[in-house]
VEXPA-976146 format. One line per 5 residues: number of its first residue (from 0); their letters; for each residue z negated, x, y of N, C-alpha, C. Coordinates in steps of 0.001 Angstrom, whole numbers, plus 500000, padded with zeros to 6 digits. Atoms other than C-alpha are relative to their C-alpha. Example, Ala and Ser with C-alpha at 12.3 -4.5 7.8 and 13.67 -1.06 7.14 Angstrom:
2
0 = as = 500000/500890/498810/492200/512300/495500/500000/500900/501200 ~ 500060/499180/498810/492860/513670/498940/499270/499230/501090
This chain:
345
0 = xxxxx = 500000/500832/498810/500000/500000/500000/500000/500877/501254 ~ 500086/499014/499133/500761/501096/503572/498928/499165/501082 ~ 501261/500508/498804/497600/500398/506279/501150/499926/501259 ~ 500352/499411/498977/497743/499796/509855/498807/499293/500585 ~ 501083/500656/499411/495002/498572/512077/499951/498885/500991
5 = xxxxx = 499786/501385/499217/494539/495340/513753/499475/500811/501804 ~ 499330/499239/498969/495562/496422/517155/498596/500018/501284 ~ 500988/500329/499318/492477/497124/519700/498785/500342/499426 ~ 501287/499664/501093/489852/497697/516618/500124/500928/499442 ~ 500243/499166/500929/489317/499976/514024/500111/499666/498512
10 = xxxxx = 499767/500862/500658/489698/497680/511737/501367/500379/498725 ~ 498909/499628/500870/492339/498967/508397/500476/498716/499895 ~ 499744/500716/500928/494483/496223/507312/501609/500150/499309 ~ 498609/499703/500504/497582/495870/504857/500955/499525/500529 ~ 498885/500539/499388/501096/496104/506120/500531/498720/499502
15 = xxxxx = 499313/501631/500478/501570/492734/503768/498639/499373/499769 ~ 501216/500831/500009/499062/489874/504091/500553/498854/499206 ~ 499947/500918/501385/498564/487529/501343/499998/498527/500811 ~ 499148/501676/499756/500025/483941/502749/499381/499295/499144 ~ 500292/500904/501276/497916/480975/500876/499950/498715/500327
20 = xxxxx = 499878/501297/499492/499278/477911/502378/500202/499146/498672 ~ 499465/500894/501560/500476/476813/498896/498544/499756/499048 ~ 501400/500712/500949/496350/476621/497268/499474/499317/500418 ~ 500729/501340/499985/495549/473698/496248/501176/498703/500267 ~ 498658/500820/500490/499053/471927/496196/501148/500263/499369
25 = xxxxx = 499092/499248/500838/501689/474258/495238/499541/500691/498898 ~ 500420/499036/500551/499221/476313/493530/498252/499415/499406 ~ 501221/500486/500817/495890/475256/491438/498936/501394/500273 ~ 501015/498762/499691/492594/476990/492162/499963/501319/499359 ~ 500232/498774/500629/492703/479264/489323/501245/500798/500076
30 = xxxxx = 498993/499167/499618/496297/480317/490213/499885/500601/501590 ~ 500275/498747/498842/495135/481401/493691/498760/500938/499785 ~ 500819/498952/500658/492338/482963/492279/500657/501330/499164 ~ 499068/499275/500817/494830/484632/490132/500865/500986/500922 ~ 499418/498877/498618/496802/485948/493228/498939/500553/500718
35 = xxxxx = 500608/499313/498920/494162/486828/495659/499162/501563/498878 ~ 500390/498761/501380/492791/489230/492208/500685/500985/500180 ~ 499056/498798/499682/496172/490872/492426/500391/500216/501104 ~ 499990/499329/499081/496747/491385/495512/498987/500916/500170 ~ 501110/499026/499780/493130/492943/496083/500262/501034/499530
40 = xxxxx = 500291/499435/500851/494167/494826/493387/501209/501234/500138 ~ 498472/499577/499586/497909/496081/494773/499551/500417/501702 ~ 500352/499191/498494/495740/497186/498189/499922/499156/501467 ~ 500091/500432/498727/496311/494045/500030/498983/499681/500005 ~ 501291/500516/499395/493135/493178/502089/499947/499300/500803
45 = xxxxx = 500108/500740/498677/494329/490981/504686/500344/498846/499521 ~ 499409/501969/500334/494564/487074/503894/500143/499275/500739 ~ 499725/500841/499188/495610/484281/506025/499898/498606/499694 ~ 500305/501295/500405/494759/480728/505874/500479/499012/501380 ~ 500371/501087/498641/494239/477669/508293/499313/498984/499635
50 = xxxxx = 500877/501040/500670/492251/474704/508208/500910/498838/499860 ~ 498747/501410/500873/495408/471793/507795/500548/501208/498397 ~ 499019/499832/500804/496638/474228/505122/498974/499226/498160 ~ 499053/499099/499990/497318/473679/502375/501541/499130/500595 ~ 499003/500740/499337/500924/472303/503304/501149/499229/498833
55 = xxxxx = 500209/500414/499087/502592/469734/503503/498393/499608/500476 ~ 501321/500274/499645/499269/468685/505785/500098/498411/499486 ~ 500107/501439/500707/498096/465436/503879/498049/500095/499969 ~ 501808/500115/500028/494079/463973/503783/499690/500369/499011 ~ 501028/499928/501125/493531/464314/500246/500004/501648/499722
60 = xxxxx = 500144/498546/500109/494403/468213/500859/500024/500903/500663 ~ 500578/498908/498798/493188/469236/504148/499023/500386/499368 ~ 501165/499304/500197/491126/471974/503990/499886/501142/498715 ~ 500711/500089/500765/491908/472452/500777/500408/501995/499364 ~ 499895/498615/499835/493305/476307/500741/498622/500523/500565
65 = xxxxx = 500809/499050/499740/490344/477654/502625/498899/499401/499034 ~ 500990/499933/500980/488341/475979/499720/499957/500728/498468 ~ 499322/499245/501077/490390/477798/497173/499301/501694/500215 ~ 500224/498836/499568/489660/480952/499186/498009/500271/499816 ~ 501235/500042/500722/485973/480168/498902/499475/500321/499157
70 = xxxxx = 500483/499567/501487/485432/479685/495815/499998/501302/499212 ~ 499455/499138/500535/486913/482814/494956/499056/501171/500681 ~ 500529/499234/499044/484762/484533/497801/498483/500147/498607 ~ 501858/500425/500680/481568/482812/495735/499991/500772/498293 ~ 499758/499608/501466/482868/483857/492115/500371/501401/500032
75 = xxxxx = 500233/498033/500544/483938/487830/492513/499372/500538/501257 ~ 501020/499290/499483/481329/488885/495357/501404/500554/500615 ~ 499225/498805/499125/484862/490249/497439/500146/500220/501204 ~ 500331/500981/498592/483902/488817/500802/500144/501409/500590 ~ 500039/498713/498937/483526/492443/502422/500889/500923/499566
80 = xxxxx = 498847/499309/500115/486881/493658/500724/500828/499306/501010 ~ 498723/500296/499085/489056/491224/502573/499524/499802/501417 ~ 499949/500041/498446/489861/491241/506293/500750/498270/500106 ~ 499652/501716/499993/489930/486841/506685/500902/499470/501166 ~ 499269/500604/498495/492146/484968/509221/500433/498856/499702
85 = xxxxx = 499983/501612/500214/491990/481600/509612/500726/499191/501718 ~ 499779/499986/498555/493545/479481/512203/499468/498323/500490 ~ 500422/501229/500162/492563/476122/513912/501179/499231/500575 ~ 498824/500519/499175/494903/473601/514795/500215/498957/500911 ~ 499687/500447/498780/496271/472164/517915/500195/498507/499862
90 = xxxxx = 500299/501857/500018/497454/468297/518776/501283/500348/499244 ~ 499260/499792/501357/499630/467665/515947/501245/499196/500551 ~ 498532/500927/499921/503742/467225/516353/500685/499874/499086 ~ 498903/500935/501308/504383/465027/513343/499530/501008/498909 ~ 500463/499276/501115/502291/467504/510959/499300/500055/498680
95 = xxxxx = 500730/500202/500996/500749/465290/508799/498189/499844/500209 ~ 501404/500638/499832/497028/464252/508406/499444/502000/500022 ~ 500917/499195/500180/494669/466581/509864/499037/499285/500709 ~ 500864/500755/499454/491383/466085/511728/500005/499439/501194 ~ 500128/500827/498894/490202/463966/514747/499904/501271/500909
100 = xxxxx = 499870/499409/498212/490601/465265/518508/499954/501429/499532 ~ 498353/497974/500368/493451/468313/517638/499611/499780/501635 ~ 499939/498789/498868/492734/470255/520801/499347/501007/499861 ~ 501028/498692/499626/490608/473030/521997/499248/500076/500617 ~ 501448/500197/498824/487785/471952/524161/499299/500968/499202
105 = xxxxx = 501305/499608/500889/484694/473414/523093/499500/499336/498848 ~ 500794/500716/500953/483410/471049/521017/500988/500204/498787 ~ 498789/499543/501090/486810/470871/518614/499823/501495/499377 ~ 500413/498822/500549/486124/474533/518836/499269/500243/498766 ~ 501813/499820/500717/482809/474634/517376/500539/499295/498584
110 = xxxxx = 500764/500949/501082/483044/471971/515056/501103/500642/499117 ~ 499441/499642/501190/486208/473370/513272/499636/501582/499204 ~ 500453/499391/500085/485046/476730/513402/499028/500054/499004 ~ 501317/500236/501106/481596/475734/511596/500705/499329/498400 ~ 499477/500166/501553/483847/473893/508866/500805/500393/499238
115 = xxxxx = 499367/498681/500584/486252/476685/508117/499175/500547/499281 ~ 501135/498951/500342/483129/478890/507935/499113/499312/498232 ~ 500962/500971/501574/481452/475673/504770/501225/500572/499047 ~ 498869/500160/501250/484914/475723/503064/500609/501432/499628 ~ 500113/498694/500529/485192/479333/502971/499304/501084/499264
120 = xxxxx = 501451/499214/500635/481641/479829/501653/499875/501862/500757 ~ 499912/498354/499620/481252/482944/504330/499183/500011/501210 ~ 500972/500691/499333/478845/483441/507430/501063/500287/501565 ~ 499579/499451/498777/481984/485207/509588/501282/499517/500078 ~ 498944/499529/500493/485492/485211/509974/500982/501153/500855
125 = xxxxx = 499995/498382/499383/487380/488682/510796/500533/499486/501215 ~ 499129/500697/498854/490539/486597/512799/500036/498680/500155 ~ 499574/501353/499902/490433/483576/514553/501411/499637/500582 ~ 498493/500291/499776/493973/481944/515351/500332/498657/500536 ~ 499576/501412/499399/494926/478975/517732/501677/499847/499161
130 = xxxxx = 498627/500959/501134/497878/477185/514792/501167/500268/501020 ~ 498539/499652/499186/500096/476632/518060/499263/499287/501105 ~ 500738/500243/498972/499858/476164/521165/499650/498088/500509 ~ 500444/501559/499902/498051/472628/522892/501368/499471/500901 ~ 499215/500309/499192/500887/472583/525482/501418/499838/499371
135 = xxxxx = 498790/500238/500807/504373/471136/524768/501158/501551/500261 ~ 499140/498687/499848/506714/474245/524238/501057/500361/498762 ~ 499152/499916/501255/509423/475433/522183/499625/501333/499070 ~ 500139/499730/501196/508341/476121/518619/500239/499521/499038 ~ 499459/500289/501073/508897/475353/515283/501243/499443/499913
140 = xxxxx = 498390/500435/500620/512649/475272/515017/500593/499493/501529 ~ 499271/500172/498519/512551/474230/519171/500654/500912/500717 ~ 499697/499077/499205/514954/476880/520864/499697/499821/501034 ~ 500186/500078/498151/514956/475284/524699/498895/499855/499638 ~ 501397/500633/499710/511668/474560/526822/500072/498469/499985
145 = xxxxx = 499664/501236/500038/510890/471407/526266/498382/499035/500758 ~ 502164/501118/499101/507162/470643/528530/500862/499881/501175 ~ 499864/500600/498782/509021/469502/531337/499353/498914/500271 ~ 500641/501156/499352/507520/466253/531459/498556/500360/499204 ~ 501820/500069/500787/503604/467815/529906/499300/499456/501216
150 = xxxxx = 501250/500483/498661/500875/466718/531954/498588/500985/499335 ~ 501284/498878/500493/498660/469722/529699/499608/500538/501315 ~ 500723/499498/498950/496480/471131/532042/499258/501709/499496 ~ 500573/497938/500916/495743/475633/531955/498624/499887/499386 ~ 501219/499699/500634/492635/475836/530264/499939/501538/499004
155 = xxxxx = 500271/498798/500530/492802/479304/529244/498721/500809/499893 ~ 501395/499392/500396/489770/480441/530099/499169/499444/499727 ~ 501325/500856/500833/487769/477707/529110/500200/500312/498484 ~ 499942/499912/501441/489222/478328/525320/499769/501359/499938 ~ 500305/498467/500383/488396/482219/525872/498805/499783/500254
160 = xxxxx = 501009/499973/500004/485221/481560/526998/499284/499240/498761 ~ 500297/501373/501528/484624/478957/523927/499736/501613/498826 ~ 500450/498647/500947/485049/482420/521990/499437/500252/500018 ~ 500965/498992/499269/483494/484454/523792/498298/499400/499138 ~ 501349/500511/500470/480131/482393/522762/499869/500142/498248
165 = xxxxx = 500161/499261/501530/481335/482743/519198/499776/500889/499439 ~ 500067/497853/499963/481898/486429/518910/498335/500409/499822 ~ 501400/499553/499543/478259/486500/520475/499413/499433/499002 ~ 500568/500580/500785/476960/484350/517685/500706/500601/498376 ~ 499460/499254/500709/478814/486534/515306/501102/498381/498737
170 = xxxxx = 498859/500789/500864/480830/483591/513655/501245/500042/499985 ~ 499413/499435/499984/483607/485042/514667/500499/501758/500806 ~ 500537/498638/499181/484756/488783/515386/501249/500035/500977 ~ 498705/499720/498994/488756/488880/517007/500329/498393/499713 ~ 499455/501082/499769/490708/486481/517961/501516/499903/500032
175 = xxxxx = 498553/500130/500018/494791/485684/517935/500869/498994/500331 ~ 499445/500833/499558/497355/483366/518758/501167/499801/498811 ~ 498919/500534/500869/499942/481422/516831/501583/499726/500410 ~ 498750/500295/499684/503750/480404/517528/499836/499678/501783 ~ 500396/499779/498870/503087/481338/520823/501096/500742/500352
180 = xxxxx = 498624/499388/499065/505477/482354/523634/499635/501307/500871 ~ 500507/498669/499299/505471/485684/525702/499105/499380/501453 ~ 500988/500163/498764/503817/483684/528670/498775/499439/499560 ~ 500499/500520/500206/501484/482039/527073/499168/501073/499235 ~ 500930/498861/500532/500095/485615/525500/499587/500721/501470
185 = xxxxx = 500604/499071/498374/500139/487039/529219/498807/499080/500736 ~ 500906/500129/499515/497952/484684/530140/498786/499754/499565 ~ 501449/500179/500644/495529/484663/527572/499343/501625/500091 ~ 500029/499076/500044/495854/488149/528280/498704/499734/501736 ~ 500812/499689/498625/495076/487913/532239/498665/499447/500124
190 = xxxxx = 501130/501152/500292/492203/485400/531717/499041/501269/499494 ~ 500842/498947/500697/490845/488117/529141/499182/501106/501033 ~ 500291/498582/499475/491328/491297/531442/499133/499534/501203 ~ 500394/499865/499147/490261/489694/534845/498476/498859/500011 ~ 501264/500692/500545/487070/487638/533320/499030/500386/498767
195 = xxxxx = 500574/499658/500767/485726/490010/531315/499673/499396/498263 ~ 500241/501218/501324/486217/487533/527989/500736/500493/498880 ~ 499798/499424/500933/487579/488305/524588/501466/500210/500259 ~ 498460/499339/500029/491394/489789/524157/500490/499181/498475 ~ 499104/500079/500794/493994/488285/522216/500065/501438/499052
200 = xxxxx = 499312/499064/501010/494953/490787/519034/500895/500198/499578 ~ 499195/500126/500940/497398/489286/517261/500867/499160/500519 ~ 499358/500778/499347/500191/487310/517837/501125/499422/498038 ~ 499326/500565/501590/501496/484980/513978/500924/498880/500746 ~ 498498/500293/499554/505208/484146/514982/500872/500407/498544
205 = xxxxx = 498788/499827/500942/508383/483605/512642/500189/501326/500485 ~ 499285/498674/499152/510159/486957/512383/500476/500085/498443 ~ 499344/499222/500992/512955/488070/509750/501594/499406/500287 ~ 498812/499584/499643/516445/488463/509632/500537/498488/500479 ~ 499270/500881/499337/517067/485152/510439/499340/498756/500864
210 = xxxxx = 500683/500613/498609/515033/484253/513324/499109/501710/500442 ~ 499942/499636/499592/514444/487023/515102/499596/500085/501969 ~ 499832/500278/498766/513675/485523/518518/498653/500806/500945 ~ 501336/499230/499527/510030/487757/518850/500683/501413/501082 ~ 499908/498964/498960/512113/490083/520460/500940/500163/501156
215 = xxxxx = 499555/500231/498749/513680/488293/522914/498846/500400/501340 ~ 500833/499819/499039/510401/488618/525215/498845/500588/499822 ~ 501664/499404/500568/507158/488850/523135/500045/501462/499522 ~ 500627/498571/501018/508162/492092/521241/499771/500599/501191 ~ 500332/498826/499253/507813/493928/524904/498040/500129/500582
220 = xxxxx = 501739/499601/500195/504208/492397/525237/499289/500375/498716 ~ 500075/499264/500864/503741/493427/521787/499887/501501/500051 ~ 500386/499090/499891/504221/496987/522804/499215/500470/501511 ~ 500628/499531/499048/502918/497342/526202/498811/499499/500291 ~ 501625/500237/499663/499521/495173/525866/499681/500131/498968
225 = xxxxx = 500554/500034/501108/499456/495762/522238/499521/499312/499264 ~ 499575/500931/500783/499677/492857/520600/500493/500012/498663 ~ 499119/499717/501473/500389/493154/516844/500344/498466/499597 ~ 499183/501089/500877/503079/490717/515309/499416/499727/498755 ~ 500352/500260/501233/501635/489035/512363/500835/499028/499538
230 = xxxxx = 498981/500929/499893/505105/487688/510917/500078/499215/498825 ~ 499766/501158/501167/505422/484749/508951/501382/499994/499786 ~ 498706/500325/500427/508082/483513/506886/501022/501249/500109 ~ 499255/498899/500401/509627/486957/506013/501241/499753/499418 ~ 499009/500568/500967/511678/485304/503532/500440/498452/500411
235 = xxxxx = 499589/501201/499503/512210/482461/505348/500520/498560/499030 ~ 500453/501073/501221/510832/480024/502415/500751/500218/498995 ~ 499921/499941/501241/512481/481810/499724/501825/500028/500458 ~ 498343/500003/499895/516190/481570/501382/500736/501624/499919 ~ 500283/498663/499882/516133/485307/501841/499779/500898/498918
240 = xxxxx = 499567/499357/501114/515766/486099/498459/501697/499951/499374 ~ 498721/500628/500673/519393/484644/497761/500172/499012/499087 ~ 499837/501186/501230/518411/482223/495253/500804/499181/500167 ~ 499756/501970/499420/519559/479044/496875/501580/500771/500159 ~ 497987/499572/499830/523526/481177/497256/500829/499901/498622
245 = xxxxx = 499868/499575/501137/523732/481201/493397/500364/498378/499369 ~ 500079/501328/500468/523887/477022/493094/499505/499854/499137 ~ 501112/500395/501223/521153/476903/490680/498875/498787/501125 ~ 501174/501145/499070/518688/473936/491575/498705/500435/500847 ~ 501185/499573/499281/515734/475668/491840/498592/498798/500473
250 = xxxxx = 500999/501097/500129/513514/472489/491451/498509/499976/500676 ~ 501338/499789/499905/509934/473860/492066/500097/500992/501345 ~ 499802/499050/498778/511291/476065/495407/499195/498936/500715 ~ 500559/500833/498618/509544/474704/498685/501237/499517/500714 ~ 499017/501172/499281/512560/473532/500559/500680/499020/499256
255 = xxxxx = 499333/501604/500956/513638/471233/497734/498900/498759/499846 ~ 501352/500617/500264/509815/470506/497307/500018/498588/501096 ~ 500236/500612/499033/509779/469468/500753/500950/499845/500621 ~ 498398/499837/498893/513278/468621/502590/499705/500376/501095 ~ 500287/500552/498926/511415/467313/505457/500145/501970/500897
260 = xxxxx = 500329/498601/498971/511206/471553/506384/501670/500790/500041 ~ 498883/499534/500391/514839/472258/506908/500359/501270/501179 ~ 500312/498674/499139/513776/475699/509420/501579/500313/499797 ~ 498921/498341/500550/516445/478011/507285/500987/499156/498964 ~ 498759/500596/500862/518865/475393/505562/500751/499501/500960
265 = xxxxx = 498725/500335/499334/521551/474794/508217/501083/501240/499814 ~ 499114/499394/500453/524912/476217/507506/499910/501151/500310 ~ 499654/498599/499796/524931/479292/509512/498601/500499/499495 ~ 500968/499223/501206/521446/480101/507608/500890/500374/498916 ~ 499706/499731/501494/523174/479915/504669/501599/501260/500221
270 = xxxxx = 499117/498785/499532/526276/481857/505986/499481/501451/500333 ~ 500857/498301/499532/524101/484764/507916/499104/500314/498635 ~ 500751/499553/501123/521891/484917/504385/501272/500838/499135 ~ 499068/499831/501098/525226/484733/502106/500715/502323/500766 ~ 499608/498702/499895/526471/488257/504646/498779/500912/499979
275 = xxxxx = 501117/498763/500456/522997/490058/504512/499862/500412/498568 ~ 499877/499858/500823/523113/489559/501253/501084/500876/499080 ~ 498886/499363/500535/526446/491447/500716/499708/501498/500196 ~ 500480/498589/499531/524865/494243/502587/499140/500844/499054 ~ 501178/499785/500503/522155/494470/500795/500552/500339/498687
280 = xxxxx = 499216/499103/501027/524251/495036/497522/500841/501249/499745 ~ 498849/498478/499555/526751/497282/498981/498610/501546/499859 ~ 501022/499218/499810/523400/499400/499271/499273/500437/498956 ~ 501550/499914/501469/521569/499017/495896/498965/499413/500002 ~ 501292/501066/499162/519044/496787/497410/500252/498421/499741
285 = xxxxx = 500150/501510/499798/518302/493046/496711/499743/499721/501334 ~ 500049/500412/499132/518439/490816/498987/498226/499835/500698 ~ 501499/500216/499202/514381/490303/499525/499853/501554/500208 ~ 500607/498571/499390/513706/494183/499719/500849/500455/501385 ~ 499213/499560/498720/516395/494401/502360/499008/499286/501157
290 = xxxxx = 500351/501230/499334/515015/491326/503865/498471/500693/500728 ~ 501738/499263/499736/510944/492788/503771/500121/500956/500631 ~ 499474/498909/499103/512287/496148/504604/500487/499744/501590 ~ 499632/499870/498767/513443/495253/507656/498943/499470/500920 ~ 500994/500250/499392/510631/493437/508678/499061/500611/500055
295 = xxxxx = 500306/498897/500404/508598/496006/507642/499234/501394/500713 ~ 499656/498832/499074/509729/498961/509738/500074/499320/500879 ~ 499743/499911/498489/509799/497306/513139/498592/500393/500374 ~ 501581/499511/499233/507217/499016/515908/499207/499179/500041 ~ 501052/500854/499586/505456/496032/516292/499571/499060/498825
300 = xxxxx = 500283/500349/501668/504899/494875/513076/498325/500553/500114 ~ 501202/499534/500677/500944/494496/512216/500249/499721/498437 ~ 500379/500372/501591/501173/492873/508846/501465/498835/500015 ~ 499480/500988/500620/504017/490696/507114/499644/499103/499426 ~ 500408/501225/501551/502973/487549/505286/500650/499052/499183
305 = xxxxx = 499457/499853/501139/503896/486964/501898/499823/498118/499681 ~ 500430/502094/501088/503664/482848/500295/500518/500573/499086 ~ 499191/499837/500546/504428/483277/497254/499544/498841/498446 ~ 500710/500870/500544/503925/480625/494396/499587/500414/498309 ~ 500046/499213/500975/504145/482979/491182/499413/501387/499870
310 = xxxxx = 501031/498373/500084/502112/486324/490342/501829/500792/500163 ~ 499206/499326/499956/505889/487257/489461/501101/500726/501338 ~ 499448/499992/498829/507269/486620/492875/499007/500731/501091 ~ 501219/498688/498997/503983/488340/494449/500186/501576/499741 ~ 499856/498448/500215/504593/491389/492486/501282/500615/500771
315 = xxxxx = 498572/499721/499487/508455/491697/493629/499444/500367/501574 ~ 500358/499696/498751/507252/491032/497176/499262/501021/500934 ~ 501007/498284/499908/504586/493823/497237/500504/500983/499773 ~ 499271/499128/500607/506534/495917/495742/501189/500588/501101 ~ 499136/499714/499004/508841/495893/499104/499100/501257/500898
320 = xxxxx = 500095/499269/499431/506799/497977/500677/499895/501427/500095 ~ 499725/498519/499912/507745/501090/499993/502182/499998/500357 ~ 498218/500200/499159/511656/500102/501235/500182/500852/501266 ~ 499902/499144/499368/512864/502075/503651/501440/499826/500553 ~ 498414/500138/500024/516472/501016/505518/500719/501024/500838
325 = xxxxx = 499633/499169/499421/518382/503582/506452/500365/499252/501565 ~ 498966/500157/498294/520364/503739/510192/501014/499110/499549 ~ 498711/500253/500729/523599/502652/508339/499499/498185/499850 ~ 500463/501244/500159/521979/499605/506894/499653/498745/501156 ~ 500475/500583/498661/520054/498631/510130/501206/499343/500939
330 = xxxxx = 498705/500285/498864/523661/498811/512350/500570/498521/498928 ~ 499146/501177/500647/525235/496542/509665/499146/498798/500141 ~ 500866/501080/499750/522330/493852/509833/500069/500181/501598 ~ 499970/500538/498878/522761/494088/513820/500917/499411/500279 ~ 498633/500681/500068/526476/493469/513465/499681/498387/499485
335 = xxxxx = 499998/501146/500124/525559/490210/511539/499376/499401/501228 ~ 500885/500217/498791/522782/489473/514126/501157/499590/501099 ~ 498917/500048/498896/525544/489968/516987/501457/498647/499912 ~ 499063/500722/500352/528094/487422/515167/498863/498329/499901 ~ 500822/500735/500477/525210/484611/514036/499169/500654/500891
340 = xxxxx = 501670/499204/499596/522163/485298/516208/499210/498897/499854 ~ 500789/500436/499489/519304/483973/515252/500369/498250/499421 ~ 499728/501099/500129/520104/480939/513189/499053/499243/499244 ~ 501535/500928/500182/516580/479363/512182/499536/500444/500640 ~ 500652/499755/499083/515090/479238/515326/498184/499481/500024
């Protein structure tokens, strides 16, 4: 496994973080028990959760990933191997059953905070993570802005100060942001620097070959306030391996599971996959090690995260990180980029 450190701390964690949105619907307790084993065991230490996961978000299985993660905390004593990150979530657009009054006041704070902390069986957690932001903005699959008509009101430093009291009560130690935009990190930033209050760390945004949009703006606060990318959807739900180019059904995949998530199934996905994919042979390389690899190696890269619903498909995935893409490779994946940019937004 390759380290780096959560950006600001001292803190080691692995360049691939174990993704467990799928326990407890895709995945049965003793099969995430079964992964979080091997990973520990393959060097990763960094896990990621949320409190709607696991997904889709439904009542009879909120929650029910960070109870998976629990249990597992309570049964092998590994609580002070892994580095935790949990996130809470915002007012919900069309996400399925989660809990009452989605915002971020204080109180929402607190109270989800304290029931992360039951269903995790733990007394801390390393990262906390606002899901997405409270204000209307373009994410999940939104390219334009789209809060022209919000009536959200800034509250930035009231939700840093909401930390801030946590931190001090040790229930939580850093803090991070979710599908978050480059202004919306600067000002959790300025809030931070000119009110003495906790600092953003992290920043968990899409990022792989076919969405790419972190470095339209965010990757430059990424390197100049130091911000580490924590990128989801590497594989962009499994399209990225090539499976789905091969016309096999693939029955038990997540985008068949679930239509309703069609991120990375519009044509020029499947076109910009079908030419990375050519690359990636011309090379000796599958299509997911190209895919990981590239995500991988960028500067701003803290950690990749992995979903994966098989030990077999965890091992493959781990196993990317020792990839390495040459120059050669890189230019040919910008050429696609330059023709297709950016087609699951």
């Amino acid at each position: 496994m390759k380290y780096t450190t959560l950006p600001h701390t001292d803190i080691k964690v692995s360049k691939i973080n174990l993704g467990t949105m799928t326990f407890g619907q895709q995945n049965t307790e003793a099969e995430g028990h079964a992964q979080m084993d091997y990973a520990l065991e393959r060097g990763v230490n960094f896990f990621d959760t949320a409190e709607m996961y696991s997904v889709p978000a439904r009542e009879e299985t909120y929650g029910s990933t960070e109870k998976v993660i629990g249990s597992w905390f309570k049964k092998s004593g590994n609580r002070d191997k892994v580095v935790l990150a949990t996130k809470i979530a915002g007012p919900n657009p069309g996400f399925g059953y989660m809990r009452d009054n989605l915002d971020f006041s204080p109180a929402s704070i607190k109270y989800a905070v304290e029931n992360s902390l039951k269903r995790l069986q733990t007394d801390y957690i390393d990262l906390y993570q606002m899901h997405w932001p409270e204000r209307k903005t373009n994410c999940f699959g939104q390219r334009a802005f789209n809060g022209h008509d919000d009536v959200w009101e800034d509250n930035f430093r009231g939700v840093l100060e909401t930390f801030d009291e946590l931190i001090k009560e040790g229930k939580i130690k850093h803090i991070g942001v979710s599908n978050e935009n480059a202004w919306g990190m600067m000002r959790f930033l300025e809030e931070s620097k000119y009110n003495n209050l906790p600092r953003i760390k992290t920043v968990q945004n899409p990022y792989s070959l076919l969405n790419r949009l972190f470095e339209v703006g965010s990757a430059e606060v990424s390197k100049y306030e130091n911000v580490g990318l924590l990128a989801y959807s590497p594989l962009a739900f499994g399209v990225l391996t090539g499976k789905f180019l091969s016309g096999e059904s693939h029955p038990n995949a997540r985008i068949k599971l679930f239509p309703q998530y069609t991120r990375y199934s519009s044509e020029q996905s499947t076109q910009a996959t079908r030419l990375y994919q050519e690359i990636a042979h011309k090379h000796g390389l599958t299509l997911t090690q190209m895919a990981m690899g590239f995500v991988l190696q960028q500067p701003f890269l803290t950690s990749a995260i992995i979903g994966a619903t098989t030990l077999e498909q965890l091992k493959e995935n781990i196993d990317t990180i020792d990839v390495v893409l040459s120059d050669e490779i890189l230019a040919e994946i910008n050429a696609v980029q330059a023709i297709i940019p950016d087609p699951a937004p």
